[in-house]
C-alpha positions as CSV (number, residue, x, y, z in Angstrom):
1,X,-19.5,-9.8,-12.0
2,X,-17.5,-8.9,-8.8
3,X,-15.8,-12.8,-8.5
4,X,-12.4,-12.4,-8.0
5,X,-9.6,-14.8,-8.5
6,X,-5.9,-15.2,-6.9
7,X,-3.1,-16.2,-8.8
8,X,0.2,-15.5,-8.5
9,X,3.7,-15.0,-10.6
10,X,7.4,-15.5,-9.7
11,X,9.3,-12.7,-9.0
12,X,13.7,-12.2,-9.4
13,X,15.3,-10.5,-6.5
14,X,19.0,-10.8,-6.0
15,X,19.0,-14.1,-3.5
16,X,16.9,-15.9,-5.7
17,X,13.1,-16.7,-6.9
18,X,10.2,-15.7,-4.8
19,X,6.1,-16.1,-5.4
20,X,4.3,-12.9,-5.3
21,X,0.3,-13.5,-5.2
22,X,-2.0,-11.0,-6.3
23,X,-6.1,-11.0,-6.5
24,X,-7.8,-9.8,-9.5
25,X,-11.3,-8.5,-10.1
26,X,-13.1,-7.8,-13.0
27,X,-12.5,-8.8,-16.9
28,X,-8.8,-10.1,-17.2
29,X,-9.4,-9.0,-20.8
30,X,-9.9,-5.3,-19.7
31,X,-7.2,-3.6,-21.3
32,X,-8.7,-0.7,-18.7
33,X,-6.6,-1.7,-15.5
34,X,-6.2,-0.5,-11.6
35,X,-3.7,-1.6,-9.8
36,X,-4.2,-1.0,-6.1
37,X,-0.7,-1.6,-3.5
38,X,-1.3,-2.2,0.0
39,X,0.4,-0.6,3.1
40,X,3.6,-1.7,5.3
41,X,1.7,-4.6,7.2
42,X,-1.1,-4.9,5.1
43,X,-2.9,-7.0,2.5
44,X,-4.7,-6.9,-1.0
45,X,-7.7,-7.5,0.7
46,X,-7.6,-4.3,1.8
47,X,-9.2,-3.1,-1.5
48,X,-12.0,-5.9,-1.4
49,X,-15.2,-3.1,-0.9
50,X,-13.0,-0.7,-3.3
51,X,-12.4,-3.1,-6.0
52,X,-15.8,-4.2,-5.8
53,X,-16.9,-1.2,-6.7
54,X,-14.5,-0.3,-9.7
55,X,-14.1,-3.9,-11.3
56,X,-17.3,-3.0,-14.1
57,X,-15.1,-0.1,-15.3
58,X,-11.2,-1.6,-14.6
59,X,-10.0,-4.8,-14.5
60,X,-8.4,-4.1,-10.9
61,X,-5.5,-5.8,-9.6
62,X,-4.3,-6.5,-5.5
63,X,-0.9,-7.7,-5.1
64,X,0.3,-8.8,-2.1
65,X,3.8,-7.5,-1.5
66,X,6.6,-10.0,-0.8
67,X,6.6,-10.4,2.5
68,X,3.2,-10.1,3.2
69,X,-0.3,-12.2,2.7
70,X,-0.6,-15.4,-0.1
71,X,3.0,-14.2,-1.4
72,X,6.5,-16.0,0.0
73,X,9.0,-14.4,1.5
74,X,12.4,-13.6,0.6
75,X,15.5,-15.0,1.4
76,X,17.4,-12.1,2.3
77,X,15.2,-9.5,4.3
78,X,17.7,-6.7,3.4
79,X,15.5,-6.5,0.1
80,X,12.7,-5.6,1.3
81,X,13.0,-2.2,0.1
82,X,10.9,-0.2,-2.7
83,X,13.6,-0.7,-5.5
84,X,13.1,-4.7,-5.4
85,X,9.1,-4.0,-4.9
86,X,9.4,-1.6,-8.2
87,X,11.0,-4.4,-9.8
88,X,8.1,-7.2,-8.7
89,X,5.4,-4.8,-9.8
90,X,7.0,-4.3,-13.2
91,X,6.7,-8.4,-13.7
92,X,3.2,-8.1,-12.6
93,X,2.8,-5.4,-15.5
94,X,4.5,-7.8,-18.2
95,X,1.9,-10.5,-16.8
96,X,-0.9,-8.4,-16.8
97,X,0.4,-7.6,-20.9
98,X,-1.1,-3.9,-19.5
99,X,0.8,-1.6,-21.6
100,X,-1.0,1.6,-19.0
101,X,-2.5,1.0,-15.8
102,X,-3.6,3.8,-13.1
103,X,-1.9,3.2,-9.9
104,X,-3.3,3.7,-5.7
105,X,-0.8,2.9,-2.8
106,X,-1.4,3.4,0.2
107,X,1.6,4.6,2.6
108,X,4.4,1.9,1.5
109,X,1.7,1.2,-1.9
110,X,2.4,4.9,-2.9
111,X,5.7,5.1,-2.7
112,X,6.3,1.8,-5.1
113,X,3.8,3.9,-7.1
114,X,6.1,7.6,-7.0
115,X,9.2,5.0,-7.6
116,X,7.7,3.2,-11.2
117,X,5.5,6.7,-11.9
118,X,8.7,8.7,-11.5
119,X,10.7,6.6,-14.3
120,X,10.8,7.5,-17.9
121,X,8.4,4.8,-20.3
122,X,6.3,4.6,-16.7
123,X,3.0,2.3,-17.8
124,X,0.9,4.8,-15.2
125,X,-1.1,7.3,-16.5
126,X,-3.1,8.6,-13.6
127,X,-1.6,7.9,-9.5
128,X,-3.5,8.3,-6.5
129,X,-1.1,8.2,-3.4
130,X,-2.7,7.8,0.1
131,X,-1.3,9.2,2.9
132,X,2.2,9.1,2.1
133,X,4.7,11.8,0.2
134,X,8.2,12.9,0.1
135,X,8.8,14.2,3.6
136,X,7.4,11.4,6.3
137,X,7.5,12.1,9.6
138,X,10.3,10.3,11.8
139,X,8.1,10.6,15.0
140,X,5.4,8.8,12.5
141,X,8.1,5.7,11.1
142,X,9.4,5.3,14.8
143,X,5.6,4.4,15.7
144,X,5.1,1.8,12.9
145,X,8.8,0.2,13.4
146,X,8.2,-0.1,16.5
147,X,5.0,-2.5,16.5
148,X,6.2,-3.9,12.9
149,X,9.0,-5.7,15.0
150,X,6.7,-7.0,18.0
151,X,6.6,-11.1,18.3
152,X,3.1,-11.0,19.4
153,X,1.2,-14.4,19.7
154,X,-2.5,-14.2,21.1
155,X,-4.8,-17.3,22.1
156,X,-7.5,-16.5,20.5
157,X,-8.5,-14.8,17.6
158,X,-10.5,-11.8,19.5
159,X,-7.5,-11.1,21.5
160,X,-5.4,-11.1,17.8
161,X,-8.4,-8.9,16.5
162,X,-8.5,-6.4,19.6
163,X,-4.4,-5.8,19.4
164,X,-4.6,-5.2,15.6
165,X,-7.6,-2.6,16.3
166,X,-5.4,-1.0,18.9
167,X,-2.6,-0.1,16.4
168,X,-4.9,0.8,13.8
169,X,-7.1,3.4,15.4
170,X,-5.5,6.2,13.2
171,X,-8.0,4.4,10.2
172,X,-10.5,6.6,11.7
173,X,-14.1,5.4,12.4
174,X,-15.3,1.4,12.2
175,X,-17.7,-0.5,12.4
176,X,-17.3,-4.1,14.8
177,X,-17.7,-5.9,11.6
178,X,-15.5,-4.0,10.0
179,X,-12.6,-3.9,12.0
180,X,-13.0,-7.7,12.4
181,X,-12.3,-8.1,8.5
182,X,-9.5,-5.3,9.2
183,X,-7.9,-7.9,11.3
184,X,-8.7,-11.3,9.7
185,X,-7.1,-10.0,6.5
186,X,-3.2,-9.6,8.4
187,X,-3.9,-12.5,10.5
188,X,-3.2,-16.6,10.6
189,X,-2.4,-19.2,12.9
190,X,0.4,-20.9,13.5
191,X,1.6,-24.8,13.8
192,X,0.6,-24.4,17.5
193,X,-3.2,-23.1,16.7
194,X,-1.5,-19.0,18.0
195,X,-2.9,-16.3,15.9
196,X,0.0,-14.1,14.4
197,X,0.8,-11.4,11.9
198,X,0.5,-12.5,8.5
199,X,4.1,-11.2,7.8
200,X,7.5,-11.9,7.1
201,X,8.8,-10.7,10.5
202,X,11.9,-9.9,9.1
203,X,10.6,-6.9,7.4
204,X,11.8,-4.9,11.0
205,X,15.5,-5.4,10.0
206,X,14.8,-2.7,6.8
207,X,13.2,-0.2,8.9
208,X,15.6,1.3,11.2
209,X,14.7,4.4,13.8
210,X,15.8,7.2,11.5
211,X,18.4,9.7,11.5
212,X,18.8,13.2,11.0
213,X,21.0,12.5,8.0
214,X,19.5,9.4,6.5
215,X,16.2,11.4,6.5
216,X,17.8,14.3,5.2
217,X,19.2,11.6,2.0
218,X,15.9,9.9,1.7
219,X,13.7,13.2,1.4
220,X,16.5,13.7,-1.6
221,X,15.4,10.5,-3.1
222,X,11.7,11.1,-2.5
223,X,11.3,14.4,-4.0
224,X,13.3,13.8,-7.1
225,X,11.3,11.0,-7.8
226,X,8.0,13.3,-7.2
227,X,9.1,15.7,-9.2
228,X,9.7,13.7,-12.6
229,X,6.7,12.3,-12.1
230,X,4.6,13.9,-14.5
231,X,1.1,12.3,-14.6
232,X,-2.6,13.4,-13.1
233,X,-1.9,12.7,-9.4
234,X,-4.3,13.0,-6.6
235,X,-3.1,13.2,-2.9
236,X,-5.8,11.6,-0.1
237,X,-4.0,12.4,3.4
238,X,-5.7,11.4,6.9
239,X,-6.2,15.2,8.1
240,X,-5.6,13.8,11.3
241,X,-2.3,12.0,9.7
242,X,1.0,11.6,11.6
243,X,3.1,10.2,8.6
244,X,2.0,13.0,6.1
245,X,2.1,16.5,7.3
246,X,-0.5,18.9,6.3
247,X,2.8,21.3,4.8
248,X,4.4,18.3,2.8
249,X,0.9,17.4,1.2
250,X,0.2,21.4,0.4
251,X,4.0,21.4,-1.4
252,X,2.9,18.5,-3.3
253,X,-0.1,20.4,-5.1
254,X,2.7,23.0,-6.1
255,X,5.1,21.1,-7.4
256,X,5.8,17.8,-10.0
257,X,3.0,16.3,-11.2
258,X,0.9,19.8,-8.8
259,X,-1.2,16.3,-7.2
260,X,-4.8,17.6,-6.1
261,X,-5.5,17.2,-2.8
262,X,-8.3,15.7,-0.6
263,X,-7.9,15.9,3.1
264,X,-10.3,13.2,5.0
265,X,-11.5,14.5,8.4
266,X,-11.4,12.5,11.3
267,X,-9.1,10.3,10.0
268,X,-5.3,9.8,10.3
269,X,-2.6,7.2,8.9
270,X,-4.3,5.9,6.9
271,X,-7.5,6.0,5.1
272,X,-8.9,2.6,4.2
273,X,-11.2,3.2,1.1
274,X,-14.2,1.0,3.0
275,X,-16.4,3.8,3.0
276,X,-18.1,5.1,-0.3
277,X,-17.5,8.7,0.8
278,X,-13.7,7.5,0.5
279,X,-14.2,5.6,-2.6
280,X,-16.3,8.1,-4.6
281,X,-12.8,10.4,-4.1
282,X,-10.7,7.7,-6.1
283,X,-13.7,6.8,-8.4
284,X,-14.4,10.5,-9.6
285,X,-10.6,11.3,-10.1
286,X,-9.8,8.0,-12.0
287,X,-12.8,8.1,-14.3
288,X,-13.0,11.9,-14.9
């Protein structure tokens, strides 16, 4: 059975309630779960061909991240950071009553995922981060804040489509059809019938052009938390990547949880796990 449902939970941040949706394949009795976090921009439905093909084994879970997709938005966009999204996936857990689970996120996904992996009593037992590390590229976070904060508004739903294809050539090879879902998924109309990003715009305040020192501090942060991490990890990176240098993802198979690597030619920031070949990577690591 590959029917999936959406549902949704309330979630605490510090100016108040807010709704965070998630979609869920599989048996919800499946004490067997995969959760599966989406990228800065992105959406659960990212997973669709992925979950598909893992719900007989997990019961897999999609949230969509505050901010994003089916879930609200919060009141104060200063919290969108990873400590309040840590927090929101740990109320997902306690809904889920899923005592383990095994973790992907992609870019923003996989570092929620090093943040709740890297605490002591973590639930996650095997990760899989994609595309993303401790050391990011500032050339790489420049590029995505700067379209993140872009008020675009297209007649149509082609021109909407052709824009989102545009900024999301690094995904590597599509097909039409394909890249058509790519962009239905982060899109939706307005009260005036203009397609739009299916995002909280105010997610550009919390990602500022980066300094030498504050990325100095948050490479700190990032490798601490890598390195108490402790579980089997495996490390997919775009070998074409601009966020996750070919250096930072060799140092993560030497150190912490010494993540396997898989490099993905002919891709860059980030792969989409649509493809099998891209699939059978996660599948064979998860279920070995």
């Amino acid at each position: 059975m590959t029917q999936h449902r959406i549902k949704s939970l309330q979630c605490l941040s510090p100016s108040g309630l807010h709704k965070m949706a998630y979609k869920e394949w599989g048996d919800e009795r499946n004490a067997k779960v995969l959760v599966c976090v989406h990228g800065v921009t992105r959406v659960s439905d990212d997973f669709d061909n992925l979950a598909r093909e893992l719900c007989g084994e997990y019961r897999v879970v999609c949230p969509d991240v505050v901010g994003r997709g089916r879930s609200g938005w919060l009141r104060d966009p200063q919290h969108y950071q990873v400590p309040q999204y840590v927090s929101d996936m740990v109320t997902l857990l306690a809904r889920l009553d899923a005592e383990t689970v095994h973790w992907l996120g992609t870019s923003m996904g996989g570092l929620i995922g090093m943040g709740l992996a890297s605490l002591q009593d973590t639930p996650i037992r095997k990760l899989v981060l994609n595309d993303v590390g401790p050391s990011l590229n500032p050339e790489a976070l420049a590029r995505i804040g700067t379209y993140i904060g872009e008020p675009v508004r297209f007649k149509t739903f082609d021109e909407a489509a052709h824009y989102i294809r545009e900024i999301s050539l690094p995904f590597g090879p599509h097909t039409d059809e394909e890249w058509n879902k790519l962009a239905a998924d982060v899109l939706k109309q307005d009260k005036d019938g203009q397609w739009i990003r299916n995002y909280d715009s105010g997610l550009a305040s919390t990602i500022k052009a980066p300094t030498p020192e504050s990325i100095r501090q948050m490479e700190t942060v990032l490798w601490a938390m890598y390195d108490a991490i402790s579980c089997p990890t495996l490390v997919v990176r775009g070998a074409q990547s601009d966020l996750l240098t070919h250096e930072t993802a060799q140092a993560m198979t030497s150190r912490g949880p010494k993540a396997k690597l898989v490099e993905i030619p002919g891709v860059g920031h980030a792969p989409t796990f649509v493809h099998a070949d891209q699939i059978n990577f996660v599948k064979e690591f998860l279920l070995q």
